[in-house]
DSSP file (Angstrom, degrees, kcal/mol; ACC not computed):
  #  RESIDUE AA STRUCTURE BP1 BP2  ACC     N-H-->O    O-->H-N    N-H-->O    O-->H-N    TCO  KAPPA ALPHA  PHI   PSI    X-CA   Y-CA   Z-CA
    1    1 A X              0   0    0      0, 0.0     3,-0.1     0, 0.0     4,-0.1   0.000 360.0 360.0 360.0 130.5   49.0   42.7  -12.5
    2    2 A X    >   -     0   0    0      1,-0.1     3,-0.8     2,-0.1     2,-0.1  -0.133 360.0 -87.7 -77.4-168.7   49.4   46.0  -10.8
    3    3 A X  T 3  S+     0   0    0      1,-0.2    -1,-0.1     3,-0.0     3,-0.0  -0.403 112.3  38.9 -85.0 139.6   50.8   49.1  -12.5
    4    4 A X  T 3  S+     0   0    0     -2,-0.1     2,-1.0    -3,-0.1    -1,-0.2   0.137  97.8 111.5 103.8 -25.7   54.9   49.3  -12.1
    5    5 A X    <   -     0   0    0     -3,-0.8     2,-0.3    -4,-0.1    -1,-0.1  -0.601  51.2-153.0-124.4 126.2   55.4   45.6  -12.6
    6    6 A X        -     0   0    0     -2,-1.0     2,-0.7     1,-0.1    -1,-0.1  -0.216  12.1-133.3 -67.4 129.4   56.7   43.3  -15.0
    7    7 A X        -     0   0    0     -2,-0.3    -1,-0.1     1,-0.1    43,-0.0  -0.575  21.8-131.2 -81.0 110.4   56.1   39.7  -16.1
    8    8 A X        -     0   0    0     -2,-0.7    42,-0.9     1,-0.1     2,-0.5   0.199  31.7-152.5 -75.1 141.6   58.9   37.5  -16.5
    9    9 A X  E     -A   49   0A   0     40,-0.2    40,-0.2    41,-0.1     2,-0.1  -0.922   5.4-135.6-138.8 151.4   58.5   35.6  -20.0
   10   10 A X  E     -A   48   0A   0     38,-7.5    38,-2.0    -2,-0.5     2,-0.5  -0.402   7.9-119.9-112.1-164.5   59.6   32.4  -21.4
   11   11 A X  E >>  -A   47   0A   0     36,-0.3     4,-2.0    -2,-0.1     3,-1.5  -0.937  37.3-106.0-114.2 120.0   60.9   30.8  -23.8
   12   12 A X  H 3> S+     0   0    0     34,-1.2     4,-2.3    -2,-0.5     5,-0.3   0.789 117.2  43.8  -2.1 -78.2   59.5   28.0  -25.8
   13   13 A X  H 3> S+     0   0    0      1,-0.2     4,-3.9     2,-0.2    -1,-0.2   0.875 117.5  38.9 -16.0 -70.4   61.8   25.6  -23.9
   14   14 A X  H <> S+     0   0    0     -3,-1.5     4,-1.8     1,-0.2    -1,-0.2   0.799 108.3  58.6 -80.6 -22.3   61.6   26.6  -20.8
   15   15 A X  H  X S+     0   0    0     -4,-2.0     4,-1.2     2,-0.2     3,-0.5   0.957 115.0  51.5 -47.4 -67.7   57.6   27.3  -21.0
   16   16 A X  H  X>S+     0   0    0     -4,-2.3     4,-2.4     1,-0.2     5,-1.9   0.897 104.9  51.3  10.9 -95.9   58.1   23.2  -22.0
   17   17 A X  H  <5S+     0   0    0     -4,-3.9    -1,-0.2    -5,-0.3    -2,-0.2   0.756 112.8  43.2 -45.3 -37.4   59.9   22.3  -19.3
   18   18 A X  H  <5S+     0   0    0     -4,-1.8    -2,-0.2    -3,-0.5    -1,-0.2   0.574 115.2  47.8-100.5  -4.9   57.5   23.9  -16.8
   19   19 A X  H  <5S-     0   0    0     -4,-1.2    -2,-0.2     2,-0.2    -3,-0.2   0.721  98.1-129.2 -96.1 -14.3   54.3   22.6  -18.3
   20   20 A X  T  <5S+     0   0    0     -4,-2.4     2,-0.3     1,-0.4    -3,-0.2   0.836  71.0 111.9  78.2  54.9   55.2   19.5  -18.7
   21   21 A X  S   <S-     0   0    0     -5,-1.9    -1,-0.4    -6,-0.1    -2,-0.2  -0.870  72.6 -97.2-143.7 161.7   54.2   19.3  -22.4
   22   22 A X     >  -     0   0    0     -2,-0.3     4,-0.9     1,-0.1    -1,-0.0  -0.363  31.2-117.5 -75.0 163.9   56.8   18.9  -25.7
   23   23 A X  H >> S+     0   0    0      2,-0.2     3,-3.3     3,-0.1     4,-0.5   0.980 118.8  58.0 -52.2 -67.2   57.9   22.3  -27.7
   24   24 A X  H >> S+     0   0    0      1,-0.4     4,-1.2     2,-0.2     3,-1.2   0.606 106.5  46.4 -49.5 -54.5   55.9   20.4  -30.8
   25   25 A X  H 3> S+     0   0    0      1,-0.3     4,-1.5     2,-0.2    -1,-0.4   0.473 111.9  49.3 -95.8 -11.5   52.9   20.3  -28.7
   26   26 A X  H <X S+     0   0    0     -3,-3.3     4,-3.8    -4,-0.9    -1,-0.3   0.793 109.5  46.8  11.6 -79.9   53.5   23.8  -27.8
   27   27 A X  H <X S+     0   0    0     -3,-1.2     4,-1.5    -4,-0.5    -2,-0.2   0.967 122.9  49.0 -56.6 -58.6   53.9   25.0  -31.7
   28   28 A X  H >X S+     0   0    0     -4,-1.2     4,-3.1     1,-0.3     3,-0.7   0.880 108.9  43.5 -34.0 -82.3   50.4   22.5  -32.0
   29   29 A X  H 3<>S+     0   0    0     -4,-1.5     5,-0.8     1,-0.3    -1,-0.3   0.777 111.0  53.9 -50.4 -52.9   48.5   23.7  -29.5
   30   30 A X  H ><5S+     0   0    0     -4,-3.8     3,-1.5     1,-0.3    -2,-0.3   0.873 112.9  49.1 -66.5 -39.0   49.5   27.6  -30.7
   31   31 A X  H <<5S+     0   0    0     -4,-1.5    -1,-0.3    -3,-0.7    -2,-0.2   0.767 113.6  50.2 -62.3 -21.3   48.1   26.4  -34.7
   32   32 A X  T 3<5S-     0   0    0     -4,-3.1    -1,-0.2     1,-0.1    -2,-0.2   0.522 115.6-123.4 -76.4   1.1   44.9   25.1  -32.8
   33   33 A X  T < 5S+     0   0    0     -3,-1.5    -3,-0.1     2,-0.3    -4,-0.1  -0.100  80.2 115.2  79.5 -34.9   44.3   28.1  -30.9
   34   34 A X  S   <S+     0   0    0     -5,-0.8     2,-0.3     1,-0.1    -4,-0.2   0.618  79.4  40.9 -52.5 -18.6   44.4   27.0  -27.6
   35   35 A X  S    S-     0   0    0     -9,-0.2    -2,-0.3    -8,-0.1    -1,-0.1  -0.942  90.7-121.1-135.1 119.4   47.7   29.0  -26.7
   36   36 A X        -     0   0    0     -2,-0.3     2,-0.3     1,-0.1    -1,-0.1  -0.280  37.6-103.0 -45.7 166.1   48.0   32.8  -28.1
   37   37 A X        -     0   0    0      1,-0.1     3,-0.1    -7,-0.1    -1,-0.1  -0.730  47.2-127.6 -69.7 145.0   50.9   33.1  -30.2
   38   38 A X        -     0   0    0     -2,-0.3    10,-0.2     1,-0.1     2,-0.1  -0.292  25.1 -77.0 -97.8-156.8   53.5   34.9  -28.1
   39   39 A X  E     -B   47   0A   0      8,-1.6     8,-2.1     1,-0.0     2,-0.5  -0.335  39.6-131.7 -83.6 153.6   55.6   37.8  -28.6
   40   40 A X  E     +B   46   0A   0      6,-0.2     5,-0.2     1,-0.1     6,-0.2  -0.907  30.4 179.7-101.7 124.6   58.7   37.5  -30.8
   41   41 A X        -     0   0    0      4,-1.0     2,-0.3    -2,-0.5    -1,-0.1   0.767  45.2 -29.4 -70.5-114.2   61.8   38.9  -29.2
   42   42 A X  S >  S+     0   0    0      1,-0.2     3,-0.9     2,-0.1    -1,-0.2  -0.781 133.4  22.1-109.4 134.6   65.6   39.1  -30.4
   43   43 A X  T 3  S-     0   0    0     -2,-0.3    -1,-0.2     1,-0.3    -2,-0.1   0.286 131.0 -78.7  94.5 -10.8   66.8   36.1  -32.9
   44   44 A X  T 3  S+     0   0    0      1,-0.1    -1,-0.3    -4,-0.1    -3,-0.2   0.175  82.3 170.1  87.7 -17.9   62.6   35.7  -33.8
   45   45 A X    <   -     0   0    0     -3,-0.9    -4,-1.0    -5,-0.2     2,-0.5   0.250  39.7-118.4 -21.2 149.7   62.5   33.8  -30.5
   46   46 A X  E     - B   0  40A   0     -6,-0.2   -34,-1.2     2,-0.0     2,-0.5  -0.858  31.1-161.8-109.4 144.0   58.9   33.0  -29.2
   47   47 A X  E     -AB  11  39A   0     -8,-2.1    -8,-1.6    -2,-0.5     2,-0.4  -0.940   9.1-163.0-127.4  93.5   58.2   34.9  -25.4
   48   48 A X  E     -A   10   0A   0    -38,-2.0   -38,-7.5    -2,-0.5   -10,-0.1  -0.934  23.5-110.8-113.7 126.1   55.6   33.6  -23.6
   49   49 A X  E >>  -A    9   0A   0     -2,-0.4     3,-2.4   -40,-0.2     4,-0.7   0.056  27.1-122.1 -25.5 130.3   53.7   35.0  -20.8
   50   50 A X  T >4 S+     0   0    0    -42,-0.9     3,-2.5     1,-0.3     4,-0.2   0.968 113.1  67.4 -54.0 -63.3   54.4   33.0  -16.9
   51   51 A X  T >> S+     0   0    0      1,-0.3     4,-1.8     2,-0.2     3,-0.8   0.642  88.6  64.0 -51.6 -20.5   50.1   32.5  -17.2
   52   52 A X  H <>>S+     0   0    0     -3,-2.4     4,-2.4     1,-0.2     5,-0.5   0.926  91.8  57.3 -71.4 -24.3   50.4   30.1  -20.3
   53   53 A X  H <<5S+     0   0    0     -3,-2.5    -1,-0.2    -4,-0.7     4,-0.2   0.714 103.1  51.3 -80.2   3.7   52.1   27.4  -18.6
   54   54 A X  H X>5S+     0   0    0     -3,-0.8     4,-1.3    -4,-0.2     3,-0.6   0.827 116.6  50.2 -85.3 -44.8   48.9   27.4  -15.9
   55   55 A X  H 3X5S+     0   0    0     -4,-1.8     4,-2.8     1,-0.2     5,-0.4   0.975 110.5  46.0 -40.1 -65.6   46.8   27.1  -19.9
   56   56 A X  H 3X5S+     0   0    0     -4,-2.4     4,-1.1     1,-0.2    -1,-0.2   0.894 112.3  49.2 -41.9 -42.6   49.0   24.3  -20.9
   57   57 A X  H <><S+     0   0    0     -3,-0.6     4,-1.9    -5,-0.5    -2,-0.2   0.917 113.8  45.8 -59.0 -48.5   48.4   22.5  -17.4
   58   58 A X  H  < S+     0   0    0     -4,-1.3     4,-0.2     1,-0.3    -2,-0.2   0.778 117.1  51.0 -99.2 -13.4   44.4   23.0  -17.7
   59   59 A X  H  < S+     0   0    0     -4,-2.8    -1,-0.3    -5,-0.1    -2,-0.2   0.691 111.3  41.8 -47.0 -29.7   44.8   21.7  -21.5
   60   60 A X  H  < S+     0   0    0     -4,-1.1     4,-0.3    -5,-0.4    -2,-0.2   0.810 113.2  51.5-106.9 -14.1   46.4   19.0  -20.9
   61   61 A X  S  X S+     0   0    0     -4,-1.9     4,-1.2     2,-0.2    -3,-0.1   0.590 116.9  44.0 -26.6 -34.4   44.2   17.8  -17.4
   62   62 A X  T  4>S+     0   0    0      1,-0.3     5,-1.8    -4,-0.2    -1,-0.2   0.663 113.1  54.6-111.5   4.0   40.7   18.2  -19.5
   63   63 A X  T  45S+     0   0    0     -3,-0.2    -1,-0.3     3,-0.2    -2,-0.2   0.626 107.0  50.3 -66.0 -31.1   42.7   16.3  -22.5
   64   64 A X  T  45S+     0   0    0     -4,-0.3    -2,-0.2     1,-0.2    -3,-0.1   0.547 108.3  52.3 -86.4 -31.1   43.5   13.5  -20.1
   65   65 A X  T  <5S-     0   0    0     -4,-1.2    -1,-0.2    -5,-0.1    -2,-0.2   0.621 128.0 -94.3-101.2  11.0   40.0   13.5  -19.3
   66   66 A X  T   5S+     0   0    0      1,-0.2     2,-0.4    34,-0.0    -3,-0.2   0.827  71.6 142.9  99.5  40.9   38.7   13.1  -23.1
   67   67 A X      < -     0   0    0     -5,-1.8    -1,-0.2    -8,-0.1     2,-0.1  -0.727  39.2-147.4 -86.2 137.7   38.0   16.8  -24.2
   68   68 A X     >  -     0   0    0     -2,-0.4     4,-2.5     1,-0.1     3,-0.0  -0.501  28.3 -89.0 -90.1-163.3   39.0   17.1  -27.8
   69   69 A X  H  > S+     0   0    0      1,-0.2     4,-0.6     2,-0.2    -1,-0.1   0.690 119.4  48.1 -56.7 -34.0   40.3   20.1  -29.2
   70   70 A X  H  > S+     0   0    0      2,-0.2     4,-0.5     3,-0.1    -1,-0.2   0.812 106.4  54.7 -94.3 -16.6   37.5   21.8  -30.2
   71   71 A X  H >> S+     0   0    0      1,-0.2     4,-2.2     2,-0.1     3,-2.0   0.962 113.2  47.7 -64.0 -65.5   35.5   21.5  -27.0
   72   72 A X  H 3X S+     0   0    0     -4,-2.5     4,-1.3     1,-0.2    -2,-0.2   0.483 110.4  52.1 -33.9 -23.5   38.7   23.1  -25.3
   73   73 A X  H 3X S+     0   0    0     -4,-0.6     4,-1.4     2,-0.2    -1,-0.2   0.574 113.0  41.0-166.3 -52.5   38.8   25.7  -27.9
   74   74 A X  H <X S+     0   0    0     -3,-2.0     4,-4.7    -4,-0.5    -2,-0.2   0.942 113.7  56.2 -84.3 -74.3   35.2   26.5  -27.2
   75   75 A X  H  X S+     0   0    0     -4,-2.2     4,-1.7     2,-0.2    -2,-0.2   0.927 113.3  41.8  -8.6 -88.3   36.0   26.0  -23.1
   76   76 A X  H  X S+     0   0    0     -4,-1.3     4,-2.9     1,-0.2     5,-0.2   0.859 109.4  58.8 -48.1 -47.8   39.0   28.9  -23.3
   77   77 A X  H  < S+     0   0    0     -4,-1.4    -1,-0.2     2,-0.2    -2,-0.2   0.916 111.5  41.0 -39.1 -70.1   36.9   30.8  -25.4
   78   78 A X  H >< S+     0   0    0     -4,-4.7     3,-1.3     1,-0.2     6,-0.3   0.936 115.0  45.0  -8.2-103.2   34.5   30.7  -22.6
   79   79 A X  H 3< S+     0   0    0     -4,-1.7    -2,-0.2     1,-0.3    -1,-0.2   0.832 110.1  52.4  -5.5 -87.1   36.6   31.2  -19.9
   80   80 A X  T 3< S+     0   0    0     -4,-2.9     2,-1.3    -5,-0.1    -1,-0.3   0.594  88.6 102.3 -52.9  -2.4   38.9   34.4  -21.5
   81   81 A X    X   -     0   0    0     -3,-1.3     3,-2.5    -5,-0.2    -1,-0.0  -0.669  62.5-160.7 -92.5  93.3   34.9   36.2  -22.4
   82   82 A X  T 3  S+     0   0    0     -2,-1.3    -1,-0.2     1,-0.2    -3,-0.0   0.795  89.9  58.1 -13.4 -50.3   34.8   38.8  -19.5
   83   83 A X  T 3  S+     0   0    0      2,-0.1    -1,-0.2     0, 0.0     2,-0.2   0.733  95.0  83.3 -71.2 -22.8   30.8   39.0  -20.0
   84   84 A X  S <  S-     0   0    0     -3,-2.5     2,-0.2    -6,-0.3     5,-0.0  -0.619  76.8-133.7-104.7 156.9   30.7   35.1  -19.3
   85   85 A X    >   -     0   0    0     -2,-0.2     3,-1.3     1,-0.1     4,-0.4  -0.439  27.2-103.6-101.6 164.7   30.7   33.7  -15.4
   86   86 A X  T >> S+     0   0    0      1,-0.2     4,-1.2    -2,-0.2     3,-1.1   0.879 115.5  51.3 -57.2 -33.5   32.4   31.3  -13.7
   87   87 A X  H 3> S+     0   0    0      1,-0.3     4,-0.6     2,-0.2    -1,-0.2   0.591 100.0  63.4 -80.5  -2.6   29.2   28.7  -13.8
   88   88 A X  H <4 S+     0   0    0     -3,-1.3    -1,-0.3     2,-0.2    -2,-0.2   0.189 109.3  37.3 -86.5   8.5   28.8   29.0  -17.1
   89   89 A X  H <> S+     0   0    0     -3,-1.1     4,-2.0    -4,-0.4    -2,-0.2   0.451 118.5  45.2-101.9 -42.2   32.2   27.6  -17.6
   90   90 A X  H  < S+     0   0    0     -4,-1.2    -2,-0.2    -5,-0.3    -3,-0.2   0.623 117.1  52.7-108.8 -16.5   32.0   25.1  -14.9
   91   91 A X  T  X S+     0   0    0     -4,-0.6     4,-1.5     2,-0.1     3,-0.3   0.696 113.2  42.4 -26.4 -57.3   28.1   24.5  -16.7
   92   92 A X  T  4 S+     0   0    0      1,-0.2     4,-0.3     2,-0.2    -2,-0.2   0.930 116.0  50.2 -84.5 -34.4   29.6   24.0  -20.3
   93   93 A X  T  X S+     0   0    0     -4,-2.0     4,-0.6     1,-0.2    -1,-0.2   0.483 108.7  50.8 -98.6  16.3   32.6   21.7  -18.9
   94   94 A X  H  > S+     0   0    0     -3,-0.3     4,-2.3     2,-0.2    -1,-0.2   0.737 106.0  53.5-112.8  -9.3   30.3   19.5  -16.9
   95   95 A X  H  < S+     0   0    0     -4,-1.5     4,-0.2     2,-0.2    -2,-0.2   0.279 106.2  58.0 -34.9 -31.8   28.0   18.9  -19.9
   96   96 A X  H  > S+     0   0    0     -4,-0.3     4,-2.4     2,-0.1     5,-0.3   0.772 111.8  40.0 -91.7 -54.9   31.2   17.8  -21.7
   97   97 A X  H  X S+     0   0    0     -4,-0.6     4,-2.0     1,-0.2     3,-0.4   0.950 101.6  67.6 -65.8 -46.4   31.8   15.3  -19.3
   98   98 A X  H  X S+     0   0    0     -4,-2.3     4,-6.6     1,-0.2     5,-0.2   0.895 108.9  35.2  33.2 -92.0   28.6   14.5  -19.1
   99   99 A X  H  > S+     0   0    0      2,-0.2     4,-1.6     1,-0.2    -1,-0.2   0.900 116.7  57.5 -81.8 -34.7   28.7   12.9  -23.0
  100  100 A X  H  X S+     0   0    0     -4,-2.4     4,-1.5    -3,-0.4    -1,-0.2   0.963 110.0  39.4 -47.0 -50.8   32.2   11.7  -22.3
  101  101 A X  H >X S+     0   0    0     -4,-2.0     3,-1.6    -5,-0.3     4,-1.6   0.986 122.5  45.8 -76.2 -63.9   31.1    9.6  -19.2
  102  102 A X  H 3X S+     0   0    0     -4,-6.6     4,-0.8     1,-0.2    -1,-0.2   0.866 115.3  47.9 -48.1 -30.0   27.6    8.6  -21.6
  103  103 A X  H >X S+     0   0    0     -4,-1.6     4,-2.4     2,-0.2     3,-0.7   0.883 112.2  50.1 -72.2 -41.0   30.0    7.9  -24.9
  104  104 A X  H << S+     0   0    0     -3,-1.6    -1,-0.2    -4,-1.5    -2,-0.2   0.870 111.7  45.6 -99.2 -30.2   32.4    5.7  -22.7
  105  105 A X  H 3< S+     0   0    0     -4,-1.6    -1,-0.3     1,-0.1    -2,-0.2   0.423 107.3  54.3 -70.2  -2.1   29.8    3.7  -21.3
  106  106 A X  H << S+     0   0    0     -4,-0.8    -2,-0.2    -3,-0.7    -3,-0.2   0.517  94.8 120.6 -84.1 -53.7   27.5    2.9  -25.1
  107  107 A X  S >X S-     0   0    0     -4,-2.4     4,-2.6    -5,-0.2     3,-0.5   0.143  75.7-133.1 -31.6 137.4   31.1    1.6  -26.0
  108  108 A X  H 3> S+     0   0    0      1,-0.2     4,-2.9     2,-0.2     5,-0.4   0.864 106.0  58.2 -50.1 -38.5   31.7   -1.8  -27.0
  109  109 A X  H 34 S+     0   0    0      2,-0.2    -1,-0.2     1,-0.2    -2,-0.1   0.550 109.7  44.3 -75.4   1.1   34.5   -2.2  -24.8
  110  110 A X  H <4 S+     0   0    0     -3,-0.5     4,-0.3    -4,-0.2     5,-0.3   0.594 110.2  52.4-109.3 -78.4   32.4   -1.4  -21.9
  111  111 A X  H  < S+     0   0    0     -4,-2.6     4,-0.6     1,-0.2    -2,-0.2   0.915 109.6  48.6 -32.0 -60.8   29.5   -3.5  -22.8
  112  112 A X  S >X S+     0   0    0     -4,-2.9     3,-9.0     2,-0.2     4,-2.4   0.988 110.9  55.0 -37.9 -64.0   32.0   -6.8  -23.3
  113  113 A X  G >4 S+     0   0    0     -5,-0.4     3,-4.5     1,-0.3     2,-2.8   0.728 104.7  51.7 -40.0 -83.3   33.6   -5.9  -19.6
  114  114 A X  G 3> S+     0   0    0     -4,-0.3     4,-0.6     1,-0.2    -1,-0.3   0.497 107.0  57.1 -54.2  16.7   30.2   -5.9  -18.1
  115  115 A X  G <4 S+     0   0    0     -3,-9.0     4,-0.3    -2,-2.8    -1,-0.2   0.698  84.6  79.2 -75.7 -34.7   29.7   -9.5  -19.8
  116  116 A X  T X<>S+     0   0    0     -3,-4.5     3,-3.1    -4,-2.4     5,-0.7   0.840  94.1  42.2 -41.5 -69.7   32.4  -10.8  -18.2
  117  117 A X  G >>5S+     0   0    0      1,-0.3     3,-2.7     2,-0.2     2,-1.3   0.875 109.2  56.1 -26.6 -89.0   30.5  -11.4  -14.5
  118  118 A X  G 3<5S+     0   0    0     -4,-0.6    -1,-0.3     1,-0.3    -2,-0.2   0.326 101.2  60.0 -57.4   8.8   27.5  -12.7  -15.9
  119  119 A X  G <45S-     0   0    0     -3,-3.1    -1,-0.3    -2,-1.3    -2,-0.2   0.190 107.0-115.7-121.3  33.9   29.8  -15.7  -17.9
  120  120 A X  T <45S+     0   0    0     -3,-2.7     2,-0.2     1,-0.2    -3,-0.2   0.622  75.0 135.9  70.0  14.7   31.2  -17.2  -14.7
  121  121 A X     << -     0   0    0     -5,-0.7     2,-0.6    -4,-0.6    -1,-0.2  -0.578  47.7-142.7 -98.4 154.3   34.6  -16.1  -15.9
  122  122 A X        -     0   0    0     -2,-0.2     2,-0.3    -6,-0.0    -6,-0.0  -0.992  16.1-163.7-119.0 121.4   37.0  -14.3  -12.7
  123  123 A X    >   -     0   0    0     -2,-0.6     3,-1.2     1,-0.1    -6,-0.1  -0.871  21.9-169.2-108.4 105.6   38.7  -11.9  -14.0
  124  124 A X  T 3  S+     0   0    0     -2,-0.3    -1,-0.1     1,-0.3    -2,-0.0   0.300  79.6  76.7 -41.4 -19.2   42.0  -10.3  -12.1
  125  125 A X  T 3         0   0    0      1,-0.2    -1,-0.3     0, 0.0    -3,-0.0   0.768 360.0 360.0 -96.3 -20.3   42.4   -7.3  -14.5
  126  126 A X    <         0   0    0     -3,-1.2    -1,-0.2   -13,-0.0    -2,-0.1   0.126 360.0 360.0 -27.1 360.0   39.6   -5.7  -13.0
């Protein structure tokens, strides 16, 4: 941000509202580490920087795609490390999908589906 200007900060709520995530999972997220704690203003309120609610967005995207907590953790970690590069991030988080993609296919529920074909049954849900 250059020198002379300030960054508008939110409020738990509204932080919410524009990530598209609950306060609790908010309060969560900030005891799991993934989200600093912010500032507290007037009343103890919590004041969070515009730039979490892009964090919240790329937590909850790589959550949807089966990263747990501690890969993400590990991810941000990453990511926030000056010394480390962008392909070593984009390295670490294609290696997590990777073992997601292997995990979901070794599943039972994967094995059955591809049974289906091969016992003459048509199935529609497909």
């Amino acid at each position: 941000m250059p020198l002379g200007t300030t960054q508008k900060h939110l409020t738990i709520g509204k932080l919410a509202q524009r990530a598209g995530v609950g306060v609790e999972t908010i309060r969560f997220y900030e005891r799991k580490r993934l989200v600093t704690p912010p500032v507290r203003r007037a009343a103890d309120w919590r004041s969070y920087p515009q730039d979490v609610v892009a964090r919240l967005g790329f937590v909850r995207e790589a959550k949807q795609l089966g990263f747990t907590l501690k890969e993400l953790r590990a991810l941000l970690a990453l990511r926030g490390n000056p010394r480390t590069d962008a392909a070593a991030v984009r390295g670490r988080a294609a290696a997590t999908i990777a073992q997601i993609e292997h995990e979901i296919n070794q599943s039972p529920a994967c094995s059955l589906h591809n049974q289906v074909p091969r016992m003459g049954w048509n199935c529609l849900c497909v």
